[in-house]
N, C-alpha and C positions, 0 to 999 in steps of 0.2 A: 307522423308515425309515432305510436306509443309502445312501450314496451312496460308491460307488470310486474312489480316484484311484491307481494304482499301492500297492495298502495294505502298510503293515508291518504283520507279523503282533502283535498285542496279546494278552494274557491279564490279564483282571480277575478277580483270586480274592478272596471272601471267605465269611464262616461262620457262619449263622446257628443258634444249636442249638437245635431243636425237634423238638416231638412231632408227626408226621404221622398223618393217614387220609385217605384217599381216595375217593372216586367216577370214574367217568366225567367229569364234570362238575364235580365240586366237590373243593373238599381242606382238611381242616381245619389250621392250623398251631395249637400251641401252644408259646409262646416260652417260656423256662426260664431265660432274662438280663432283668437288671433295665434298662427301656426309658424311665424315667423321664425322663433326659436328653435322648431322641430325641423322645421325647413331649413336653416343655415346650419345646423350641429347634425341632420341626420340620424335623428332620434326614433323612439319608435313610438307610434300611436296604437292606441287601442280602442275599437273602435264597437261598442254595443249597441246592435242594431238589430233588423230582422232578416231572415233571408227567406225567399221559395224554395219550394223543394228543389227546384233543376239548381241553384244557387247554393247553396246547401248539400247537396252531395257533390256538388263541384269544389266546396271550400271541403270538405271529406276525402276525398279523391286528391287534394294539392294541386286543382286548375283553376281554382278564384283568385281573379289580378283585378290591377286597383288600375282605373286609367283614366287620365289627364284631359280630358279631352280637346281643351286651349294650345295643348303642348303640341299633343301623340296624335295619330289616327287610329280608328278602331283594330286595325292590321298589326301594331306592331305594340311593344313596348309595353307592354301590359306588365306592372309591379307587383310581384308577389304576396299575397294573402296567406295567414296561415291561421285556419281555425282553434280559437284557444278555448271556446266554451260553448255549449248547446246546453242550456238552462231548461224546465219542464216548461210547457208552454211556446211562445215564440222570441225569447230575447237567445241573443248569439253574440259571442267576440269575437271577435276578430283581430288581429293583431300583425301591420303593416309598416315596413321603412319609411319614414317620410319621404316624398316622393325630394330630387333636386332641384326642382323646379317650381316657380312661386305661382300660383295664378292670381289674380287679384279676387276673383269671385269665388274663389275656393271651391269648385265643384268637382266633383270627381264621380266616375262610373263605375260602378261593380259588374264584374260580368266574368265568363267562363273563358278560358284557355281551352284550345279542343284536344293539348296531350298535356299531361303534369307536370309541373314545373322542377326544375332538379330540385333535390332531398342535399339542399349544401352543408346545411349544421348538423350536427350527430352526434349525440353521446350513445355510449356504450359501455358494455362490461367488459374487461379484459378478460378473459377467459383462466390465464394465469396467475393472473394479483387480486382478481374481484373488485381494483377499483374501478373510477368511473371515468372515463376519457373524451373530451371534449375534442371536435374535430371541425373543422371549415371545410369541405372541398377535399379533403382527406389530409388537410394541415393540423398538427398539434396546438390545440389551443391552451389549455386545462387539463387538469388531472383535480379530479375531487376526491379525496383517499377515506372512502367509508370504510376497508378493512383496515385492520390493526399494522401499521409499517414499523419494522426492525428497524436499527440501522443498518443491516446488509443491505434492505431494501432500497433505500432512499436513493432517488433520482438526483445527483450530483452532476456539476461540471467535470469534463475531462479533469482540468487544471485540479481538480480540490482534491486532496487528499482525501483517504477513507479514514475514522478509526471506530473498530470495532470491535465491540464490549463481548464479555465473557456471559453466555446465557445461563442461567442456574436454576431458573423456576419460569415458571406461565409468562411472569413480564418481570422477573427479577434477572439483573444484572451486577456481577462484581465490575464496580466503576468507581472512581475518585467522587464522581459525578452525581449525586441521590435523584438528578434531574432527566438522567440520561435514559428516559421512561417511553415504550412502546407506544404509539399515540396513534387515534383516529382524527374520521371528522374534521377535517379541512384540505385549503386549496395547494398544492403543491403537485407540479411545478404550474407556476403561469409564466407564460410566453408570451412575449413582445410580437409586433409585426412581421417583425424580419426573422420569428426563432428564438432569439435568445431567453435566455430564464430570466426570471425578474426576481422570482422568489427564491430563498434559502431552506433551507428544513436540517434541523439537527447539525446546526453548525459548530464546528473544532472549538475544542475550548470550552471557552463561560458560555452558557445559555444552550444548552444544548437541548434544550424542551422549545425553545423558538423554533416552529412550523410554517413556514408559508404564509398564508393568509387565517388564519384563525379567532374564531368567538368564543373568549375563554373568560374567567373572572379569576384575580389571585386570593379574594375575600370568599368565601361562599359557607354562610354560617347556619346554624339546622340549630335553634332554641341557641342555649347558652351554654350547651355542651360539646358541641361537633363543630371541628372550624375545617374546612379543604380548605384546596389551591387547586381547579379544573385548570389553572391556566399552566402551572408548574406541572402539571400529572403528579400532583400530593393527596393522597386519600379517595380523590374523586376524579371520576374518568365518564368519557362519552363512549357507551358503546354502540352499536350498531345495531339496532333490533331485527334487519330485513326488512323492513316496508318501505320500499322505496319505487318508484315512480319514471322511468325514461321518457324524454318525448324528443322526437329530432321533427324538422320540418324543413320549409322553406326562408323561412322568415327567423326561426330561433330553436336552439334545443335546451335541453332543460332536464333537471336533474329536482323532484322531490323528493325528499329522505327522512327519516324519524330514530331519532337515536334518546336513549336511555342515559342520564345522569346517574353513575350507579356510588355509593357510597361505600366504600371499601370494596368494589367489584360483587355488591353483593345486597342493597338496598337501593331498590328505584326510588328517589326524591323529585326530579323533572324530567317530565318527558321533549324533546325540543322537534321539530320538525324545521326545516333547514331546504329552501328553493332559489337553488342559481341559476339563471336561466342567460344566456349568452347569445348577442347578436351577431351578424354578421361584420369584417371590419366594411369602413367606409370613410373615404374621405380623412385617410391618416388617423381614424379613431376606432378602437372595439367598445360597445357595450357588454357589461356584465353587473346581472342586477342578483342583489340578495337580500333577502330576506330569511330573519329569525325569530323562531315563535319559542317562549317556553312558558310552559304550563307545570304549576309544583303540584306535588303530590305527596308530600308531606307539608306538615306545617312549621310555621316559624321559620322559611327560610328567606336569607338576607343575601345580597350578591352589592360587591363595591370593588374599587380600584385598588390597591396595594397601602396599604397604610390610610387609606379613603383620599386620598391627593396627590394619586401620581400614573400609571396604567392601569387599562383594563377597560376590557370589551370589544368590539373589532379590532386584533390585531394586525398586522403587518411588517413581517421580517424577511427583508429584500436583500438581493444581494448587493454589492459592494460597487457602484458604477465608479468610472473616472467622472473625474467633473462632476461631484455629485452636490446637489442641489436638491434643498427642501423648502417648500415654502408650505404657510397655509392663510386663508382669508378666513374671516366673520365679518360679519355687516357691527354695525354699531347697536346696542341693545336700542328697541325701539324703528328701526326700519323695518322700513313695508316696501315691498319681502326682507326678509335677513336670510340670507344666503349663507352657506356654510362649504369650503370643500380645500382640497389638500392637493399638495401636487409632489411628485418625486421622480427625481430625474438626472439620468445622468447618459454615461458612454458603457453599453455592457458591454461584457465576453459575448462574441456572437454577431458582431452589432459595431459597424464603424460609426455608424451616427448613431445622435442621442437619440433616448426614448424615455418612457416613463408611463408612471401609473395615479392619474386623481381620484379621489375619494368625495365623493359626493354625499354630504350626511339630505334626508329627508326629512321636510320639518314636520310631518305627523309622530315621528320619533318623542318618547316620552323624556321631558326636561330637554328638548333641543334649544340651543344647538349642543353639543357635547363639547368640550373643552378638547384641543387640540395638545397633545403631547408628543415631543421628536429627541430622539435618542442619533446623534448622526453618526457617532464610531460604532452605533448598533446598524445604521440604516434601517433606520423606522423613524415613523410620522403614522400618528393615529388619531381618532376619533375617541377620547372617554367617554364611559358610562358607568355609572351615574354620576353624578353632578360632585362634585369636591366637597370633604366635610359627611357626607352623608351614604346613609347603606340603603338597597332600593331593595321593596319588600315580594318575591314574588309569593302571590295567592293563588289557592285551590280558587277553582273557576274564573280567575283574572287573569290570562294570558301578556307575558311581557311582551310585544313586537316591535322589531329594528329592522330597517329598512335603509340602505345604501346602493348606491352604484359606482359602480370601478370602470373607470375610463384608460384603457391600453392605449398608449397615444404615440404616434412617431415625432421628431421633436423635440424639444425642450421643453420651457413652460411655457405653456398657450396663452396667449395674449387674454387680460382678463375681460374683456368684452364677451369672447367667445368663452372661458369658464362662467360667467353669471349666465350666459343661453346655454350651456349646460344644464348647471340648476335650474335656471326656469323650465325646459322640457322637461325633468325628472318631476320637479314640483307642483307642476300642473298638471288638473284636473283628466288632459289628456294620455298623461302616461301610467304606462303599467304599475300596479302598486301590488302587491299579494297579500290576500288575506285568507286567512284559513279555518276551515271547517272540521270542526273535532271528532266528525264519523270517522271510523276509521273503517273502509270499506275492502 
C-alpha cells in the first residue's frame, strides 16, 4: 500500500537469474545463484521477473506468496510477496523473505493466496509532529524525523533529563551551546527488538547537534569562499521539501523523501533524496536498508570528514549500554570479496539482555570500504566518507550514492561466520540495492 506526498520519482533495480514457466495462476522460478547466505541470515530477495495478469493483480491486491514446494503443500505456508516494481512493458519486482528452509534444487512457485495477506510493516505520518513512524504489527520500529524537531520535542528516556533552550528566532536559541540547533532529516528514535532505544538525539552537554542516525559532512565547501558544517547545523541545514513517498506492505515499508541542502536557510546547493525501507524482525535480526543520493546544484561543491582525517558521513549516536562493546571488521586490501561492517552492543534501558546495532558498508559505495571511526564515551562507531587526506567533489549531473544496511540484532556480537553471510546477502547480485531516477513525478 502506498501513500503520496509530492513523490520523487524512485527506480529500484535488481536481478534475480532464474528459470521461469508459467500459468495463469502460478509460475515456477528456479534460482541458479547460490542462496545459502540469504537462506541462513534471512535476508531479503528481490526478485525481476514476469508476471500474468491473474499474478499480477494478485501481487497488487497483497495475495502473491512464494512456495516451497520440497518443503510446503500447495494448502498452506505460502511466503509473502510484496510488489516493488511494474516497469512499462513486462519486467516486475518483486521483493520476498528468504524462505527458512533450504531446498537443494532451489525451486520455488509463485502463485495467489485467495485473501491478502496481513499489511504487518507500516509507515506513517503522525498526524501531530509530521514525522514518519515505522511500525511492525503495530510495534514502534523507527521514527524518520523529516520535520524540523526542537528540543521540547525530542523523544528521550524516562531516566534522561530534559534541558531546554530559550527560543528567540525561527531556529535561534539563547544557549551556551552554538550547536544546540533545530535539525531534520534522520533516524531517531530506533528501537531494539524488545523496545528499547538505541539511539540518542540532542544529548545533555557537549554535542548536542548529535541525532540518532544521521548523513551529515562537517567540511561542505561551495568555491573557496563558503565553508558549512551540515553535520554541526553551521550555516547549512537539510530542509524538507514535501516530496516524499509512503509505502507499507507485506514483506517491507518504506519511506522515499527529497530534502534541500539549503545555505544559510536560503540557497539550494544539493538536492539529496534519502530511501529507508525496513524489514520485518526474524530470526533475532531487523533489516534496515538506506540509501543516499545527492545531486549538487551549484558548482564547486567539496564534502569531507572534519579536518579530512577524522568523522563524517553516515553517522551514529547511540545511547549508552552497560557492557558496551564496539568492534568493526575489513577484509585485508585485496580480498575477493572484502567485506566491510560494524557492530555495537551492549545492555540498554528497556532491555535486560544485550542488543545491538551492525553497519554493513556496500561495496558499490564510492572509495569503499570507508574507514571505520569509534568514539566509545561518545557511543559511536562509524563508517567514513571520503577516504582520509581528501575532499570528494559533488557534480551537476554526477550523483554521489551510499548505500548501507543496519542490522537490529538481539545479542551480542554475532559470531563472525554469520556477519560475513550478512555482507554476502547485502552484496550480492540478489539483494535490493536502490537506485534513483531524477523525474520528479
Amino acid at each position: 500500500m502506498k501513500r503520496t506526498f509530492l513523490i520523487p520519482g524512485i527506480t529500484v533495480c535488481l536481478f534475480l537469474s532464474a528459470i521461469v514457466s508459467c500459468s495463469d495462476n502460478k509460475k515456477e522460478l528456479t534460482v541458479e545463484q547460490d542462496m545459502k547466505a540469504f537462506i541462513q541470515t534471512g535476508s531479503p530477495m528481490s526478485i525481476e521477473t514476469t508476471l500474468g495478469n491473474d499474478l499480477l493483480v494478485a501481487a497488487e491486491q497483497g495475495r502473491l506468496g512464494l512456495l516451497d514446494p520440497s518443503v510446503h503443500n500447495e494448502n498452506n505456508n505460502l511466503i509473502p510477496v510484496q510488489l516493488e516494481k511494474t516497469e512499462a512493458g513486462t519486467n516486475t519486482k518483486i521483493v520476498v523473505m528468504a524462505p527458512g528452509d533450504s531446498s537443494d534444487h532451489q525451486k520455488y512457485v509463485l502463485m495467489e493466496s485467495e485473501v491478502p495477506f496481513k499489511t504487518i510493516m507500516k509507515v506513517s505520518r503522525d498526524p501531530n509532529t509530521g514525522q514518519m513512524l515505522f511500525e511492525e504489527d503495530g510495534k514502534k520500529v523507527l521514527q524518520y524525523n523529516y520535520q524540523t524537531i526542537y528540543d521540547k520535542d525530542v523523544i528521550r528516556l524516562p531516566s534522561e533529563p530534559v534541558e531546554v533552550h530559550t527560543r528567540t528566532g525561527k531556529d535561534t536559541f539563547q544557549t551556551a551551546s552554538i550547536y544546540a540547533v533545530p535539525r531534520s532529516n534522520y533516524i531517531h528514535p530506533l528501537y531494539g527488538l524488545e523496545g528499547e532505544m538505541l539511539t540518542r538525539d540532542w544529548p545533555n552537554g557537549g554535542h548536542p547537534h548529535h541525532r540518532g542516525i544521521f548523513w551529515a559532512w562537517p567540511e561542505v565547501e561551495i568555491g573557496t569562499s563558503r565553508k558549512g558544517d551540515i553535520y554541526a547545523l553551521q550555516k547549512i541545514f537539510a530542509r524538507p521539501t514535501g516530496k516524499i513517498e509512503l509505502t507499507s506492505g507485506t514483506v517491507f515499508a518504506q519511506v522515499a523523501a527529497e530534502n534541500l541542502w539549503l545555505w544559510e536557510d536560503r540557497d539550494s546547493i544539493v538536492r539529496e533524496d534519502v530511501v529507508i525501507r525496513v524489514y520485518p524482525a526474524k530470526s533475532g535480526i531487523r533489516i534496515i536498508d538506506l540509501s543516499i543520493k545527492l545531486n549538487a546544484l551549484a558548482d564547486s561543491i567539496t564534502i569531507a570528514t572534519r579536518d579530512t582525517n577524522s568523522y563524517g558521513g553516515l553517522n551514529l549516536r547511540m545511547m549508552t549500554p552497560q557492557n558496551q562493546l564496539i568492534s568493526y571488521f575489513t577484509d585485508q586490501p585485496g580480498t575477493a570479496p572484502l567485506r566491510a561492517w560494524s557492530d555495537f552492543n551492549g545492555t540498554f534501558e528497556g532491555n535486560q539482555s544485550p542488543s545491538g546495532l551492525m553497519v554493513v558498508q556496500h561495496n558499490e559505495n564510492p572509495e569503499y570500504p570507508g574507514a571505520w571511526v569509534e568514539y566509545p564515551n561518545l557511543a559511536w562507531v562509524q563508517p567514513t566518507f571520503p577516504t582520509r587526506g581528501t575532499r570528494f567533489p559533488l557534480l551537476r549531473g554526477k550523483p554521489l550514492v551510499l548505500h548501507y544496511r543496519l542490522i537490529v540484532h538481539a545479542g551480542g556480537k554475532p559470531a563472525e561466520s554469520f556477519s560475513k553471510m550478512i555482507w554476502d546477502a547485502y552484496n550480492n547480485t540478489l539483494t535490493p540495492l536502490y537506485l534513483f531516477n531524477s523525474t520528479t513525478k
